[in-house]
C-alpha positions in Angstrom: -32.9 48.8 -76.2 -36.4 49.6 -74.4 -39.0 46.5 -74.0 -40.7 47.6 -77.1 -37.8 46.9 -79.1 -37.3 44.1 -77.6 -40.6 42.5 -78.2 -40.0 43.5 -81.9 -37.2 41.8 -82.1 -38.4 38.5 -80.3 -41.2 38.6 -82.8 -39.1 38.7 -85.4 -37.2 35.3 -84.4 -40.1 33.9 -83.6 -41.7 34.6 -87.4 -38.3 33.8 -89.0 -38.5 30.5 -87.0 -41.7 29.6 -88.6 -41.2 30.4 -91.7 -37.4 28.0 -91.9 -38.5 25.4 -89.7 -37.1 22.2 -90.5 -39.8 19.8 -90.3 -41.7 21.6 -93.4 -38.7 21.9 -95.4 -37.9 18.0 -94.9 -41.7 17.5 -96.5 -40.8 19.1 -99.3 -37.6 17.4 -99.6 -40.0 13.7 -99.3 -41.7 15.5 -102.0 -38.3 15.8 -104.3 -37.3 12.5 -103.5 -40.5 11.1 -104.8 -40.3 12.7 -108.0 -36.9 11.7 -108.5 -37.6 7.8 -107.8 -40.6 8.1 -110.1 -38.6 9.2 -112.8 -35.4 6.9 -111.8 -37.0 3.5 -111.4 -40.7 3.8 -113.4 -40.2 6.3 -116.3 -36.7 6.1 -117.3 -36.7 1.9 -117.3 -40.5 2.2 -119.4 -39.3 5.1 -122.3 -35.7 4.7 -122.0 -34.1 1.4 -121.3 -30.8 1.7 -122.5 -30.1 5.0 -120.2 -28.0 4.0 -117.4 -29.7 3.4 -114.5 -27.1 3.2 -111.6 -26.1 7.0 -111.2 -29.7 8.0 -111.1 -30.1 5.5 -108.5 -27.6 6.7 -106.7 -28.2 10.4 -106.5 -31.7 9.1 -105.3 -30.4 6.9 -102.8 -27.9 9.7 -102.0 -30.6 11.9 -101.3 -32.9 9.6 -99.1 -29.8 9.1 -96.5 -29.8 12.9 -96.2 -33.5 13.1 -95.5 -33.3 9.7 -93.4 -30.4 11.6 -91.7 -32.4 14.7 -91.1 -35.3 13.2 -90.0 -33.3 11.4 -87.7 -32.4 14.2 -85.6 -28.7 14.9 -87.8 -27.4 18.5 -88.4 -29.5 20.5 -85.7 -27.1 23.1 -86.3 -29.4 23.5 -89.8 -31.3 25.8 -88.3 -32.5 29.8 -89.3 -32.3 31.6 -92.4 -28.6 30.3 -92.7 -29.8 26.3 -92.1 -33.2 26.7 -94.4 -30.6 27.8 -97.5 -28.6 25.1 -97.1 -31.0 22.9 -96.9 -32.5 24.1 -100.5 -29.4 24.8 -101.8 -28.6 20.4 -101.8 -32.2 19.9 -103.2 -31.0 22.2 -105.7 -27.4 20.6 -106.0 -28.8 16.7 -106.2 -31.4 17.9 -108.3 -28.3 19.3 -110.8 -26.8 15.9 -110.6 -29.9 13.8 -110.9 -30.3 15.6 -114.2 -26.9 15.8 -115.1 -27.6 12.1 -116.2 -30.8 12.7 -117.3 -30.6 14.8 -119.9 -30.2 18.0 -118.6 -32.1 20.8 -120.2 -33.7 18.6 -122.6 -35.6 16.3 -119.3 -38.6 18.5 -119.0 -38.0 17.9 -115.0 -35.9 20.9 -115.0 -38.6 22.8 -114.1 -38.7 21.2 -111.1 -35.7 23.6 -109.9 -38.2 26.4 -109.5 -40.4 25.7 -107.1 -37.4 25.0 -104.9 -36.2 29.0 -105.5 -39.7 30.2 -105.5 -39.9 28.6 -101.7 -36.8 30.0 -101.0 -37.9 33.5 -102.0 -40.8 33.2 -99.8 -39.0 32.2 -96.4 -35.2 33.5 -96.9 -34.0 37.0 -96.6 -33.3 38.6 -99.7 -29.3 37.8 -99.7 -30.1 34.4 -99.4 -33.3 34.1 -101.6 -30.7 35.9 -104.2 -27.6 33.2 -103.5 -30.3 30.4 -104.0 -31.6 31.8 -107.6 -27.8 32.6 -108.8 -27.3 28.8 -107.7 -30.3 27.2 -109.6 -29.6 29.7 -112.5 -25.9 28.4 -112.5 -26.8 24.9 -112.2 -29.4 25.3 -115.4 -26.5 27.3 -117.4 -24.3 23.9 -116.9 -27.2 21.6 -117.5 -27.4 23.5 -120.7 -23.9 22.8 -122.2 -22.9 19.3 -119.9 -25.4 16.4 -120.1 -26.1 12.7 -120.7 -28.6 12.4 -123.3 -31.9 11.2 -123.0 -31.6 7.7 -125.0 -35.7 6.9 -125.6 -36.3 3.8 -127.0 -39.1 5.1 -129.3 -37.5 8.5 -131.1 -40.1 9.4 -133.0 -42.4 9.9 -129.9 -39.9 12.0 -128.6 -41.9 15.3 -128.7 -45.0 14.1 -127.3 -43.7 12.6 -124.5 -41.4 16.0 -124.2 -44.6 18.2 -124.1 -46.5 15.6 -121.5 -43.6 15.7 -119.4 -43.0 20.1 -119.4 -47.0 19.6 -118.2 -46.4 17.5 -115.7 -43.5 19.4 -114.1 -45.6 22.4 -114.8 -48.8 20.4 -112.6 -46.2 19.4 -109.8 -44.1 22.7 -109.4 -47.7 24.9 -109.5 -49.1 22.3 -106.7 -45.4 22.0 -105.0 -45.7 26.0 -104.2 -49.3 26.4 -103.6 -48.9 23.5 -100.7 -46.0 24.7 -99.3 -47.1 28.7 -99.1 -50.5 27.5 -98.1 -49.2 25.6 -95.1 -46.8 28.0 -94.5 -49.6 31.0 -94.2 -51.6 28.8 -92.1 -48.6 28.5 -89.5 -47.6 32.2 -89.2 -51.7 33.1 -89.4 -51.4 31.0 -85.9 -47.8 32.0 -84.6 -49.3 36.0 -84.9 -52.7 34.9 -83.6 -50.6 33.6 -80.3 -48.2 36.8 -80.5 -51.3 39.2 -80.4 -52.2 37.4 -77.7 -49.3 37.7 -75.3 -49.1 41.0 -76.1 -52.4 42.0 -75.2 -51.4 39.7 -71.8 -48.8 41.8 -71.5 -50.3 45.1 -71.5 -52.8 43.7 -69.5 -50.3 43.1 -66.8 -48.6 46.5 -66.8 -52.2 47.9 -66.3 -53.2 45.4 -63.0 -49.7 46.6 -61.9 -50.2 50.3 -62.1 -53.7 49.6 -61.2 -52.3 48.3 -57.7 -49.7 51.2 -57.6 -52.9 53.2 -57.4 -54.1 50.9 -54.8 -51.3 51.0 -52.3 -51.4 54.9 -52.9 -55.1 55.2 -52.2 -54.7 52.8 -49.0 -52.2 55.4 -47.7 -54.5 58.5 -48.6 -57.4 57.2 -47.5 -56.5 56.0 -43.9 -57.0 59.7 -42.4 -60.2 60.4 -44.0 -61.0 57.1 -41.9 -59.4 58.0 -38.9 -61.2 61.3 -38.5 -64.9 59.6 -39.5 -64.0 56.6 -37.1 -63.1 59.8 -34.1 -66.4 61.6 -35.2 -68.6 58.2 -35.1 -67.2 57.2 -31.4 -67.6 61.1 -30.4 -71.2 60.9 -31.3 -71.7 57.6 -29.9 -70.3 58.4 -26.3 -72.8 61.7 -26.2 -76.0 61.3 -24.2 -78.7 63.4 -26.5 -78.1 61.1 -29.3 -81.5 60.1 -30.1 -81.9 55.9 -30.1 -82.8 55.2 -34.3 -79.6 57.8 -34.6 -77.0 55.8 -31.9 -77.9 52.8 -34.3 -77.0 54.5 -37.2 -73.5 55.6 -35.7 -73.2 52.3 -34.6 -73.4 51.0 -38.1 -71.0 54.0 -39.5 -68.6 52.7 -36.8 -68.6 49.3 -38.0 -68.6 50.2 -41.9 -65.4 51.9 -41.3 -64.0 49.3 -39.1 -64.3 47.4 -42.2 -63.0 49.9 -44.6 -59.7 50.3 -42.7 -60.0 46.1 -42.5 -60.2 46.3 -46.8 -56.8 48.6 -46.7 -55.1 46.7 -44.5 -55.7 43.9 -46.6 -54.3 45.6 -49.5 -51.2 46.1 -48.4 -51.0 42.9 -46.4 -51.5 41.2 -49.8 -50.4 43.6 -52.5 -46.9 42.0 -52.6 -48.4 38.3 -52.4 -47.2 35.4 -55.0 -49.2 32.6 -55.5 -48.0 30.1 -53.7 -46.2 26.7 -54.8 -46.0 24.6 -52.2 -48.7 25.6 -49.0 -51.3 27.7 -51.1 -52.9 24.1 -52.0 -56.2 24.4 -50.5 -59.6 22.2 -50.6 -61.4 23.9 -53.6 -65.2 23.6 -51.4 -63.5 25.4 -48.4 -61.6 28.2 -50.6 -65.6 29.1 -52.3 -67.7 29.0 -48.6 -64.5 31.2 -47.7 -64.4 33.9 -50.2 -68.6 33.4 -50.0 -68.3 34.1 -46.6 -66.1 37.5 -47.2 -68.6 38.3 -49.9 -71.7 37.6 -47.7 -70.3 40.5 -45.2 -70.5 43.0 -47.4 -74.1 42.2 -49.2 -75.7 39.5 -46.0 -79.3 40.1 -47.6 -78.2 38.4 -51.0 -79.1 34.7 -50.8 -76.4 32.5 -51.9 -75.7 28.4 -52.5 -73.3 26.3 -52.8 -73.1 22.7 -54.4 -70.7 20.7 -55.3 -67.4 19.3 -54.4 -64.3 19.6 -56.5 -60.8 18.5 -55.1 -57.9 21.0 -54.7 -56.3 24.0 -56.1 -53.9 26.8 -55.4 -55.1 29.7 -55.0 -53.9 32.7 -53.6 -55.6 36.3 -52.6 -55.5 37.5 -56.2 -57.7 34.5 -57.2 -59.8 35.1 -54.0 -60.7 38.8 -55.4 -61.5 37.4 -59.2 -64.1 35.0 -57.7 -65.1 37.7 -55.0 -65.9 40.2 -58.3 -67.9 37.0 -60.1 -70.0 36.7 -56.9 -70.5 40.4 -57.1 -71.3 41.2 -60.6 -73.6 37.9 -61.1 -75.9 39.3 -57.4 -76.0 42.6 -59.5 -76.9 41.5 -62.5 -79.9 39.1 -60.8 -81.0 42.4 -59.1 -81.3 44.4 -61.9 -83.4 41.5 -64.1 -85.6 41.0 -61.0 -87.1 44.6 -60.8 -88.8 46.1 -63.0 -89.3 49.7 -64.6 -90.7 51.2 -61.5 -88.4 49.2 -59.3 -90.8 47.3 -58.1 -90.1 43.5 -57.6 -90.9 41.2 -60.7 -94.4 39.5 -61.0 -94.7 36.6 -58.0 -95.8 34.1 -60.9 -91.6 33.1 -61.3 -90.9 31.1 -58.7 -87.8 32.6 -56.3 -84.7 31.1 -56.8 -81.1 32.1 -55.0 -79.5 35.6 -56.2 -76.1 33.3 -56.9 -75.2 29.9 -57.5 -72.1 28.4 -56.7 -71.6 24.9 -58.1 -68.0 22.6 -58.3 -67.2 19.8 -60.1 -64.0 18.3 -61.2 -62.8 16.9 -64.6 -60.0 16.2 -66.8 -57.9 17.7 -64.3 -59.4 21.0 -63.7 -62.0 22.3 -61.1 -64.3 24.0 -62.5 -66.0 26.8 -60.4 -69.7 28.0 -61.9 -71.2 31.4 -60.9 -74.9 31.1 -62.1 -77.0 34.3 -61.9 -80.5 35.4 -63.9 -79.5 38.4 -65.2 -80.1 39.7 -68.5 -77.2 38.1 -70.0 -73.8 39.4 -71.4 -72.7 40.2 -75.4 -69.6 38.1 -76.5 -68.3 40.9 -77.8 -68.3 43.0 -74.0 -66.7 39.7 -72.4 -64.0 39.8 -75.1 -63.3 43.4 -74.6 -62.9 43.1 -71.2 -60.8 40.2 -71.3 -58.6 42.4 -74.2 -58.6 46.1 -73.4 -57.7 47.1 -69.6 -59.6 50.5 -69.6 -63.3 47.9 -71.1 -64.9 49.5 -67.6 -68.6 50.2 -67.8 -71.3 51.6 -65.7 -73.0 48.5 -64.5 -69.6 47.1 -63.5 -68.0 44.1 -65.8 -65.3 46.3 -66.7 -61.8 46.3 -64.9 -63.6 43.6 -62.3 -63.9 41.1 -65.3 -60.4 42.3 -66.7 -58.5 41.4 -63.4 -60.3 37.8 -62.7 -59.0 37.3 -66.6 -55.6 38.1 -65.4 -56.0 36.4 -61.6 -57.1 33.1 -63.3 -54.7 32.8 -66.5 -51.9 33.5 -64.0 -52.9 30.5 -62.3 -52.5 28.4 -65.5 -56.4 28.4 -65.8 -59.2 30.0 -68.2 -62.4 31.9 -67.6 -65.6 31.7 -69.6 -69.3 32.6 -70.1 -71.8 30.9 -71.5 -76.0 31.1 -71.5 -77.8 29.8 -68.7 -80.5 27.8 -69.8 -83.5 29.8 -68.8 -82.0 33.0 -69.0 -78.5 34.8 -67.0 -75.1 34.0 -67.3 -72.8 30.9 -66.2 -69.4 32.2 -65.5 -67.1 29.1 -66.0 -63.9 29.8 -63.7 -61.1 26.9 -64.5 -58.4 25.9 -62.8 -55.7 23.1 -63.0 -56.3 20.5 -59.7 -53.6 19.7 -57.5 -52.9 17.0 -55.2 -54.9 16.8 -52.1 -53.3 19.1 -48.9 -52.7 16.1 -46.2 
């Protein structure tokens, strides 16, 4: 069986789990128990007196020792398709009894046996949902020929109360169903909301996987292409008619690929990293100025600031590059909103103000990393993309960037969010649980 399958089936379970799951089913049973002690100890003693009293009682009784007993923490075993019928099938059998000495299929409660297979019908398989309706309809078949009578103590209002009591089973069964289907919707609405969710997690995962399978690939291609520039730059630096403005220009090709061959190393240095459980706790201000620092290498004439303190966290290189892209993508997206058609810069009336902000705090057990920019802002629907589909890349970046700081930060039991900056640009909200302070 592939991993497909596999899902499939541990979907399955996990809907069929919903659907029998003991705590609603014991609900309804509170539900059955009420009716019954309703009818035992308020109607039968007001229109019928003389009816004996002590076997309803009991089958009441009976039944609120099971549900005691259930609720209790009894019979785990009742669990599954296979627990769920049992469970209906003795609401079905102490409803059988109850009426047994209550005057069977005259006692317009008999109704009350339906909801009970209509419930079953909606969370049972279809063997099952079938055993429970040949059990109610075997159970109303006896009723039918093996009863107490109902003794009322005023005859001649027997029909009217007859007719009041089919519409108040009617009234209880209709509401009974809608309840328990409505509830029950509502629960597997939410169990396949969270199932659509770890599977998008999980093909999210299989793409940053192949995506560094590419990466360790392209750090082996590329380090001869390197090589050969990095021989070509120091043969032009070491030659004599190499005009001054030129030898600075080599100078800086040599040092660009210096760094290039530093970013490949890195890769593979880091592509088999873990995050780390015991000495990956690091002070949460030092982590940012650090991966600030990196970032600052790469783009020096970008002003950047940094406020705030917020405790510690573990983080490891992955969550290093999702803060790295957040940087990035919020100095690109000031520098696009701070030139105009022509590309000249804005109007001097706005006062300047840094490219990027950094800011920490701490609360509620999280440390909270903000990346403020004054961009032009991002659509809810392009964040949620992103976060979703692994191929959401776009031409002014936000794409697989944003997709693998998802992924970085939700693997570190955290969350990452947007929201408008007051003003106008984009807050990016990274979260991620505190941990104890490193001594």
């Amino acid at each position: 069986m592939d991993r497909d399958d596999t899902g499939l089936e541990s979907a399955s379970h996990t809907l069929s789990a919903v659907r029998t799951e003991r705590g609603r089913l014991l609900k309804l049973r509170w539900l059955s128990l009420g009716a019954m002690a309703v009818l035992a100890f308020v109607v039968f003693p007001w229109l019928a007196p003389a009816q004996a009293m002590a076997p309803l009682a009991a089958v009441t009784l009976g039944l609120l020792a099971v549900n005691l007993g259930l609720a209790a923490g009894a019979a785990r075993w009742l669990v599954g398709p296979t627990g769920a019928m049992l469970q209906l099938a003795i609401d079905l059998i102490a409803w059988g009894a109850f009426l047994y000495y209550a005057g069977g299929v005259t006692n317009p409660a008999i109704s009350l046996l339906l909801p009970v297979v209509a419930i079953g019908a909606s969370i049972l398989p279809a063997l099952q949902a079938w055993l429970l309706a040949g059990l109610a309809i075997g159970l109303y078949s006896l009723l039918w020929q093996y009863h107490e009578p109902i003794r009322l103590a005023n005859a001649e209002q027997a029909m009217h109360w007859h007719l009041a009591g089919m519409w108040l089973s009617f009234a209880l069964s209709a509401a009974t169903v809608v309840w328990f289907i409505a509830r029950l919707n509502a629960a597997l609405a939410r169990r396949e909301d969270e199932l659509a969710e770890a599977k998008a997690a999980r093909a999210r995962d299989a793409y940053v996987v192949g995506l560094g399978k590419l990466a360790a690939g392209a750090a082996h291609r590329l380090g001869t292409p390197l090589g050969t520039l990095r021989i070509l730059a120091d043969e032009l630096a070491r030659r004599g008619d190499v005009a001054a403005e030129a030898r600075e220009d080599v100078e800086l090709m040599r040092a660009q690929i210096d760094h290039c061959r530093d970013i490949l190393n890195s890769l593979t240095r880091e592509a088999g990293q873990q995050r780390a459980e015991g000495g990956g706790v690091i002070d949460a201000r030092r982590w940012v100025e650090q991966v600030a620092a990196r970032w600052q290498q790469l783009r020096p004439g970008v002003a950047l600031r940094i406020d705030g303190e917020g405790g510690a966290i573990v983080a490891d290189a992955s969550l290093g590059e999702a803060l790295h892209n957040l940087i990035d993508n919020a100095a690109n997206a000031s520098a696009r909103a701070s030139t105009d058609a022509d590309g000249r810069a804005a109007a001097a009336a706005t006062p300047p103000v840094a490219a990027v902000e950094l800011r920490l705090r701490a609360a509620a057990g999280m440390v909270t990393v903000e990346v403020a920019d004054r961009g032009p802002g991002l659509p809810a629907a392009r964040i949620d993309a992103a976060r979703r589909a692994p191929l959401g890349a776009h031409a002014q970046g936000m794409g697989v960037g944003l997709m693998l700081a998802h992924a970085a930060v939700e693997h570190h039991g955290g969350r990452l969010a947007f929201r408008p900056r007051p003003g106008g640009g984009t807050i990016a909200c990274l979260m991620i649980p505190s941990q104890a302070a490193p001594e």
